[in-house]
C-alpha positions as CSV (number, residue, x, y, z in Angstrom):
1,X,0.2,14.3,-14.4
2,X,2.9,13.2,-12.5
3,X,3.1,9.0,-10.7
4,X,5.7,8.3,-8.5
5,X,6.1,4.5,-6.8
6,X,8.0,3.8,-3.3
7,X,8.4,0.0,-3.3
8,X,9.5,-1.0,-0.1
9,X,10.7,-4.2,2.0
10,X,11.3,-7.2,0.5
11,X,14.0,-9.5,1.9
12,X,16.8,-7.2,1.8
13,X,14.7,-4.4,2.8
14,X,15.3,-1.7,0.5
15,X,13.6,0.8,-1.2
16,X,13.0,1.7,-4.3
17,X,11.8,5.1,-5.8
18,X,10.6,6.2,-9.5
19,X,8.6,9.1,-11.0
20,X,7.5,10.2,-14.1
21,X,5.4,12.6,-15.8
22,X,2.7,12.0,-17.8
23,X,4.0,15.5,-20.3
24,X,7.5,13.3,-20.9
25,X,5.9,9.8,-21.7
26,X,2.7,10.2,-23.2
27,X,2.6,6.9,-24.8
28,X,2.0,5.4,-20.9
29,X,-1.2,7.9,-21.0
30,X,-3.8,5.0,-21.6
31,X,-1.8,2.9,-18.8
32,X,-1.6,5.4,-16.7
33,X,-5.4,5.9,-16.9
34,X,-6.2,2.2,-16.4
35,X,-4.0,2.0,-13.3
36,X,-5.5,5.0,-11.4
37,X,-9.0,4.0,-12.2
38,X,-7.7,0.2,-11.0
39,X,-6.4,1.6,-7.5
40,X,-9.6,3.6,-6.8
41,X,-11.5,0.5,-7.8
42,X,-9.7,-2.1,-5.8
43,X,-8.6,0.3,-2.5
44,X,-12.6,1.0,-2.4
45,X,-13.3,-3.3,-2.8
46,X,-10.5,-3.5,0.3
47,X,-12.0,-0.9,1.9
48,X,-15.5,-2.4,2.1
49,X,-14.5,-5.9,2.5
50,X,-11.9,-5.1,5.6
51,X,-15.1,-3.6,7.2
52,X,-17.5,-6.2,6.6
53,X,-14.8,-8.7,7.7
54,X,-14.2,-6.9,11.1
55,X,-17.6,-7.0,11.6
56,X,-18.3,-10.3,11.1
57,X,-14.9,-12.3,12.0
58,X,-14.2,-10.0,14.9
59,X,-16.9,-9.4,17.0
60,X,-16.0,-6.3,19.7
61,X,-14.6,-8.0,22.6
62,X,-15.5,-7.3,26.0
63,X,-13.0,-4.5,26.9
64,X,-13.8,-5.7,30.7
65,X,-12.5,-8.6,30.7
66,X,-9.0,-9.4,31.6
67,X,-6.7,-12.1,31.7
68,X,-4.7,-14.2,33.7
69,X,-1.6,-10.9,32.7
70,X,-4.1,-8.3,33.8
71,X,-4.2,-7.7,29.7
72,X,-8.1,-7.0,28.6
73,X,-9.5,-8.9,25.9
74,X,-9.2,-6.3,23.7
75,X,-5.7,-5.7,23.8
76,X,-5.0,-9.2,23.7
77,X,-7.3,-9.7,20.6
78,X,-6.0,-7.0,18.4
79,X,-1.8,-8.0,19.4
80,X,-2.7,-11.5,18.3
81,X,-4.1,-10.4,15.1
82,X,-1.3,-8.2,14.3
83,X,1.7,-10.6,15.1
84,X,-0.2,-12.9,12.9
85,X,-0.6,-10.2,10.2
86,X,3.2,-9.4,10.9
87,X,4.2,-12.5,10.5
88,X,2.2,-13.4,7.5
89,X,4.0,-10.6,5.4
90,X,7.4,-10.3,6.6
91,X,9.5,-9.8,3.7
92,X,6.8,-9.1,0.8
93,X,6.8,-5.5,-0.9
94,X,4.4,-2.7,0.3
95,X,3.9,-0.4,-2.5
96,X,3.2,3.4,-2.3
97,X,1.6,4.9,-6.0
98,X,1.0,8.2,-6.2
99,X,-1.0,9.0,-9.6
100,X,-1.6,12.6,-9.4
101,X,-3.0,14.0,-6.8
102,X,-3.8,10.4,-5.1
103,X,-2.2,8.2,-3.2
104,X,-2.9,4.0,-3.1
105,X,-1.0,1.6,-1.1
106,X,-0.8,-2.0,-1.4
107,X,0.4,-5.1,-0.2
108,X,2.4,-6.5,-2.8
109,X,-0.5,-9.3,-2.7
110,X,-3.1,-7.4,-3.5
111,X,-1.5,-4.9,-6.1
112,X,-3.8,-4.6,-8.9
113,X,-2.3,-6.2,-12.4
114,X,-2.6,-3.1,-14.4
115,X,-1.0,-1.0,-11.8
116,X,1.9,-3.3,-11.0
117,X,2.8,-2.9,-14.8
118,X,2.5,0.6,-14.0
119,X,4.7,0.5,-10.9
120,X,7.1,-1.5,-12.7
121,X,7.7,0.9,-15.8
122,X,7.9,4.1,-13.1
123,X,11.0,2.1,-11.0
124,X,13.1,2.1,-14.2
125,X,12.8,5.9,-13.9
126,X,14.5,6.3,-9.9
127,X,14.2,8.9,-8.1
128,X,17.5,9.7,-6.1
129,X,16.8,13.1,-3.9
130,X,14.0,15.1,-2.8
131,X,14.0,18.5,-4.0
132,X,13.7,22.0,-1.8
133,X,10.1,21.6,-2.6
134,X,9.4,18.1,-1.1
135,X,9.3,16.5,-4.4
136,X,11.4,13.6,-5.7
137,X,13.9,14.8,-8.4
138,X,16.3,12.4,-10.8
């Protein structure tokens, strides 16, 4: 099984890639386990509590309504949320985990322990260049 990690932002911005497989460093095999069934765990909690939250914090608003811009309350509703959102995590790491054949991504808030030690251990392994094949090589 192969992981590879993209951690991105951050203050400077950068990016940084590793990837491993599992047939080089089988003494991360356990870890490696615990991580992937970590993600599913916690992506499926966000999951479900991003959709019970947007149904109860966020009632629909009335798309009919406009205001004094001509801007409907929907528009204006959602662009307020996501400049606070935006604003909220500028300059914190989004992670991108692929373990196998799935892919996670976090906020670097809610990254799940296990798989930030995980993530971690993959960076020291970078990935410079994709391959002909789409893949990342060393």
């Amino acid at each position: 099984m192969r992981v590879q990690v993209t951690r991105s932002g951050g203050f400077a911005g950068i990016s940084r890639r590793g990837a491993i497989d599992c047939a080089n460093e089988p003494d991360l095999s356990a870890l490696i386990d615990a991580a992937l069934l970590e993600a599913q765990q916690s992506q499926d909690q966000n999951q479900n509590q991003n959709q019970n939250q947007n149904h109860a914090d966020h009632p629909l608003p009335d798309p009919t309504l406009t205001d004094d811009d001509g801007e409907t309350e929907a528009a204006s509703s959602y662009s307020e949320r996501n400049r606070a959102q935006q604003h909220q995590q500028r300059d914190r790491y989004q992670w991108n985990i692929w373990i196998g054949d799935e892919q996670f991504e976090f906020p670097d808030s809610e990254l799940p322990e296990t798989v930030r030690v995980l993530a971690v251990e993959v960076l020291k392994h970078p990935v410079t260049r994709p391959t002909m094949d789409g893949d990342l090589d060393h």
